[in-house]
Backbone as CSV, one residue per row, in Angstrom:
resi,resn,N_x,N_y,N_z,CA_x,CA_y,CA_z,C_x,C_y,C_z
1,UNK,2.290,-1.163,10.218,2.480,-1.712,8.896,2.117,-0.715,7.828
2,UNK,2.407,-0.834,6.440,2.237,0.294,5.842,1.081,-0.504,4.911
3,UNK,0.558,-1.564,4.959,-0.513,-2.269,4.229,-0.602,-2.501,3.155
4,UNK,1.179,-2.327,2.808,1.005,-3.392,1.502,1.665,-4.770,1.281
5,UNK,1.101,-5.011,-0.045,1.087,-6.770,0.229,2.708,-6.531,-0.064
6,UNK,2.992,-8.259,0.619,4.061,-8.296,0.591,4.666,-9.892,-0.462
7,UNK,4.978,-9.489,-0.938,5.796,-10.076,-2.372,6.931,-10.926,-2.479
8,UNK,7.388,-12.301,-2.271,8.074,-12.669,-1.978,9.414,-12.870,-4.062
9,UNK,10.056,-12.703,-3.644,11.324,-12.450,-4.472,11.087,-13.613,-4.741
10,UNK,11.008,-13.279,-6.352,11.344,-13.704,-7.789,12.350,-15.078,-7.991
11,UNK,13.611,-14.459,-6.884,14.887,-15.314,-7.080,14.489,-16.607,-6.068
12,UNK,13.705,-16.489,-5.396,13.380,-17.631,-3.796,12.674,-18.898,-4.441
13,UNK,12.259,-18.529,-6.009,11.363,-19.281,-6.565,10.209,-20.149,-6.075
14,UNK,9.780,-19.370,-5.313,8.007,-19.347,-4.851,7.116,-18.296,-5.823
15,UNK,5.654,-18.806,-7.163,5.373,-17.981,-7.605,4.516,-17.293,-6.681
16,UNK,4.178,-16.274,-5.671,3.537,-15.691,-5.146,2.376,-15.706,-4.994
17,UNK,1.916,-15.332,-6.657,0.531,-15.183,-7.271,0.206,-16.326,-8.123
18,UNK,0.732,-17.235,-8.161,0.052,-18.772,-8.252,-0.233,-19.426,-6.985
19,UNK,0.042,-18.902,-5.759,-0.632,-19.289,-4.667,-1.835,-18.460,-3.977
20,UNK,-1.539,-17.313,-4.631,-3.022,-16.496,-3.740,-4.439,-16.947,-4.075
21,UNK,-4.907,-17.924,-4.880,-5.767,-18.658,-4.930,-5.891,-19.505,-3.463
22,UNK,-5.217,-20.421,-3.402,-5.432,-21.191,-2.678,-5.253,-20.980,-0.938
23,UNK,-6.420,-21.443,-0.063,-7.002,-21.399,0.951,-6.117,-21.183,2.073
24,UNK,-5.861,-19.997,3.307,-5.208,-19.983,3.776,-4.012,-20.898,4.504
25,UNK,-5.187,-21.998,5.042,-4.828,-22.477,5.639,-3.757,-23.777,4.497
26,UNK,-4.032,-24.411,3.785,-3.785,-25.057,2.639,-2.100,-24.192,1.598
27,UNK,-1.987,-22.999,2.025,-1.061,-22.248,1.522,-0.145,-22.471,3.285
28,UNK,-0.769,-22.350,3.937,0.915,-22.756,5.080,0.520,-24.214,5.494
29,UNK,-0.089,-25.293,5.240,0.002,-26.610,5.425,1.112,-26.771,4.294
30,UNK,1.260,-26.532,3.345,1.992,-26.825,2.057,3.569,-26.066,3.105
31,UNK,3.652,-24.688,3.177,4.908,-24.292,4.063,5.274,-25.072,5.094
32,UNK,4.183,-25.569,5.887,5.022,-26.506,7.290,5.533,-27.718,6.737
33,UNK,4.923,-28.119,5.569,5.181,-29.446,5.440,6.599,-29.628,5.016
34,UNK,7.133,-28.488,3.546,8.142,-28.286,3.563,9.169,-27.939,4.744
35,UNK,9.111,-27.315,5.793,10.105,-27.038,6.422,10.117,-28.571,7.677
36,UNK,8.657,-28.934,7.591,9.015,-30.467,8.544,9.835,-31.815,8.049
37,UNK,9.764,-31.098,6.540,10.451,-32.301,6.087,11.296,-32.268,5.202
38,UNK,12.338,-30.818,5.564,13.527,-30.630,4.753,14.653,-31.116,5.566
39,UNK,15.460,-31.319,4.893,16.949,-32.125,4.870,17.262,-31.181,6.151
40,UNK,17.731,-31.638,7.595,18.632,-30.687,8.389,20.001,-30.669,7.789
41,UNK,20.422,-30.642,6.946,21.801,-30.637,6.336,21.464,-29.450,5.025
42,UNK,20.426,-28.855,5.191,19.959,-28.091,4.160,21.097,-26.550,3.862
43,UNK,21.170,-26.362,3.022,21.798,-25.116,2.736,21.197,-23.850,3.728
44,UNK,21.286,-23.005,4.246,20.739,-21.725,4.702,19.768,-21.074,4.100
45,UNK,20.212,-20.654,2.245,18.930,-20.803,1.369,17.728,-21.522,1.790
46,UNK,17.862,-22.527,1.462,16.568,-23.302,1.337,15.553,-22.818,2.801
47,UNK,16.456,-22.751,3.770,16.045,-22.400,4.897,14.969,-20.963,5.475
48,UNK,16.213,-19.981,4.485,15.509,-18.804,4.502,14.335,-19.066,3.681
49,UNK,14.351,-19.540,2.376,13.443,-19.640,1.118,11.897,-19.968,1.959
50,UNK,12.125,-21.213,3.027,11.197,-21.805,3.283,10.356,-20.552,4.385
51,UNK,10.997,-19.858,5.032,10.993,-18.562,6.268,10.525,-17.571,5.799
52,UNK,11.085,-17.173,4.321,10.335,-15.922,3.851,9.188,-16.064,3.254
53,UNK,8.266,-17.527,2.652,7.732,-17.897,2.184,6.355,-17.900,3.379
54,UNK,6.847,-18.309,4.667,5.952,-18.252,5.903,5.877,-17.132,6.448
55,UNK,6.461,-15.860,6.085,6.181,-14.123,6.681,5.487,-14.121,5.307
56,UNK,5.596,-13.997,4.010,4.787,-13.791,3.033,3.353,-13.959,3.400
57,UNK,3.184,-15.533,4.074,1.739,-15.833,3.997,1.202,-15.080,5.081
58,UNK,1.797,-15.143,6.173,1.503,-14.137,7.246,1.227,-12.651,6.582
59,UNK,1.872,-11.940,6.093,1.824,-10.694,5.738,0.512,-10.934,4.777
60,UNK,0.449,-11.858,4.091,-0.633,-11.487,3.302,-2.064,-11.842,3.986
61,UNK,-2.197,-12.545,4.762,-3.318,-13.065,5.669,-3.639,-11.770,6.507
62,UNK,-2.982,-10.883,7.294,-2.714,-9.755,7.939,-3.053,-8.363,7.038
63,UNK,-3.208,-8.233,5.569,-3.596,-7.501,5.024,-4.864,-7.429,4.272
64,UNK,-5.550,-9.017,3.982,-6.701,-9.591,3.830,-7.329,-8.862,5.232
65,UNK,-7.105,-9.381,5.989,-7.788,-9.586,7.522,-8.342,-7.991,7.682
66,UNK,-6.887,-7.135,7.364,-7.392,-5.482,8.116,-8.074,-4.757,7.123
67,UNK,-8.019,-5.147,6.051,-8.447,-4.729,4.525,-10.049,-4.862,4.814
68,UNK,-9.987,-5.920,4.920,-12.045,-6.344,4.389,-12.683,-6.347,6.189
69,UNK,-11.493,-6.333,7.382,-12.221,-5.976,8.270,-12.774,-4.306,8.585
70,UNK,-11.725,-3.445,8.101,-12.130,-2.180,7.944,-13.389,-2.221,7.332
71,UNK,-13.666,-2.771,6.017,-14.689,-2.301,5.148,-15.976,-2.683,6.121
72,UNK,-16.012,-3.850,6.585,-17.176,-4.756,7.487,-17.281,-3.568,8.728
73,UNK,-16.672,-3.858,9.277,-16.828,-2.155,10.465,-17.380,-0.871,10.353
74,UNK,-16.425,-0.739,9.026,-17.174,0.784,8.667,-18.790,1.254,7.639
75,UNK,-19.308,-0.230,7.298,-20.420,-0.470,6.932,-21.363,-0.824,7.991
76,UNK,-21.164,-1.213,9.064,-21.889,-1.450,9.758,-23.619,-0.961,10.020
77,UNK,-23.507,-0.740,9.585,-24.841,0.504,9.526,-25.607,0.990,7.960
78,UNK,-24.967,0.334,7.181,-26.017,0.008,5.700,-26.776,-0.956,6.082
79,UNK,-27.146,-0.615,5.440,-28.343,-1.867,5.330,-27.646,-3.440,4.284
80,UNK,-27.926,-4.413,4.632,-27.347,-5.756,4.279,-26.976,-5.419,2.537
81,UNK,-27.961,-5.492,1.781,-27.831,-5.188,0.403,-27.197,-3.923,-0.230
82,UNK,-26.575,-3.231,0.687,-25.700,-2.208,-0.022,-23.882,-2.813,0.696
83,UNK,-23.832,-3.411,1.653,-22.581,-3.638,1.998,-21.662,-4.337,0.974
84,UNK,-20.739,-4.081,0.936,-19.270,-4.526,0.099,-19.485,-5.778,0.310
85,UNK,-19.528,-6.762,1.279,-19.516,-7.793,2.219,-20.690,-8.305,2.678
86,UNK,-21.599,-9.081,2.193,-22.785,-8.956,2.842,-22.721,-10.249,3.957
87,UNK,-22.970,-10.165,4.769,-23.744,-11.101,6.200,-23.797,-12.413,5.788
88,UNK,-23.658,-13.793,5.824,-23.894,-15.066,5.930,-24.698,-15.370,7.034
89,UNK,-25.747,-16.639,6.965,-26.110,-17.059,7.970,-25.644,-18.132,8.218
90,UNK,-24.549,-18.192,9.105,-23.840,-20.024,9.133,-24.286,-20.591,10.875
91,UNK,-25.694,-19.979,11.488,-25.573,-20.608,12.748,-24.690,-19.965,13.632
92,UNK,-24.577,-20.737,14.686,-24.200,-20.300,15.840,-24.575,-20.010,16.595
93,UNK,-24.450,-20.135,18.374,-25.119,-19.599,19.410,-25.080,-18.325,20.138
94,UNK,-23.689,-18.113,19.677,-23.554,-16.232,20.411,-23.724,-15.078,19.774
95,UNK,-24.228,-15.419,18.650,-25.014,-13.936,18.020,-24.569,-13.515,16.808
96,UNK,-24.284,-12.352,16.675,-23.927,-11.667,16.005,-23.634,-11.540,14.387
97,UNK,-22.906,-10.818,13.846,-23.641,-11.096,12.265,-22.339,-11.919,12.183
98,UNK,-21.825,-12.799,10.500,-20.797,-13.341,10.413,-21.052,-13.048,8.884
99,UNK,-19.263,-13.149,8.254,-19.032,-12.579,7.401,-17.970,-13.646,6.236
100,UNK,-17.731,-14.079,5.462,-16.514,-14.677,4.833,-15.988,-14.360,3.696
101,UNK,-14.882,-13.898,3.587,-13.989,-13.100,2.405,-13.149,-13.550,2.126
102,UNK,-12.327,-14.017,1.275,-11.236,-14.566,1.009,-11.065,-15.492,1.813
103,UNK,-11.979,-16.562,2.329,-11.567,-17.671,3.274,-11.225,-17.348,4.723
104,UNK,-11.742,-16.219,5.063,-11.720,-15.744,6.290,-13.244,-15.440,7.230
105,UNK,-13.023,-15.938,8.253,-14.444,-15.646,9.152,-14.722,-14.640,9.534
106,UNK,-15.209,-13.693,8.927,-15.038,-12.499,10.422,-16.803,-12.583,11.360
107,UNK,-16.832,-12.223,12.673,-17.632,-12.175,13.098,-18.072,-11.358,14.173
108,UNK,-18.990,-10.307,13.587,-18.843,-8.715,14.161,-20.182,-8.598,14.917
């Protein structure tokens, strides 16, 4: 991938960046719902519209993910109060530190 975000067209009329607020998962519940409950008599448009709208969120979840997991990796070894990202304590039984960025878990 070349790691940049990916932008869904203007003309598909999805605003892009009036959705990057909202919570991953909550940004493709809103996509499935549309495509579970569009017309099968639908134009091809609408079809693609709804398809490129679900690689968008993918692509952008996929650049979140390698973005702030690089940074968490390659800090590994500051000390808590200098990291980009600092450590959460949310529990758990198998260890290790855990992290949340943009609505994402990471756990290193």
């Amino acid at each position: 991938g070349t790691g940049e975000h990916f932008a869904i067209p203007d003309f598909l009329g999805y605003d892009d960046h009036d959705m990057s607020h909202h919570g991953w998962n909550n940004r493709f519940q809103q996509i499935m719902d549309k495509m579970r409950h569009s017309n099968p008599n639908i134009q091809t448009a609408g079809k693609i519209k709804d398809t490129i709208a679900l690689i968008g969120l993918a692509q952008d979840f996929l650049y979140s993910a390698r973005s702030y997991g690089r940074i968490i990796i390659s800090e590994v070894y500051l000390p808590d109060e200098e990291k980009t990202v600092a450590p959460i304590n949310i529990g758990g039984v198998a260890g290790g530190s855990k992290y949340v960025v943009q609505d994402i878990l990471f756990k290193f």
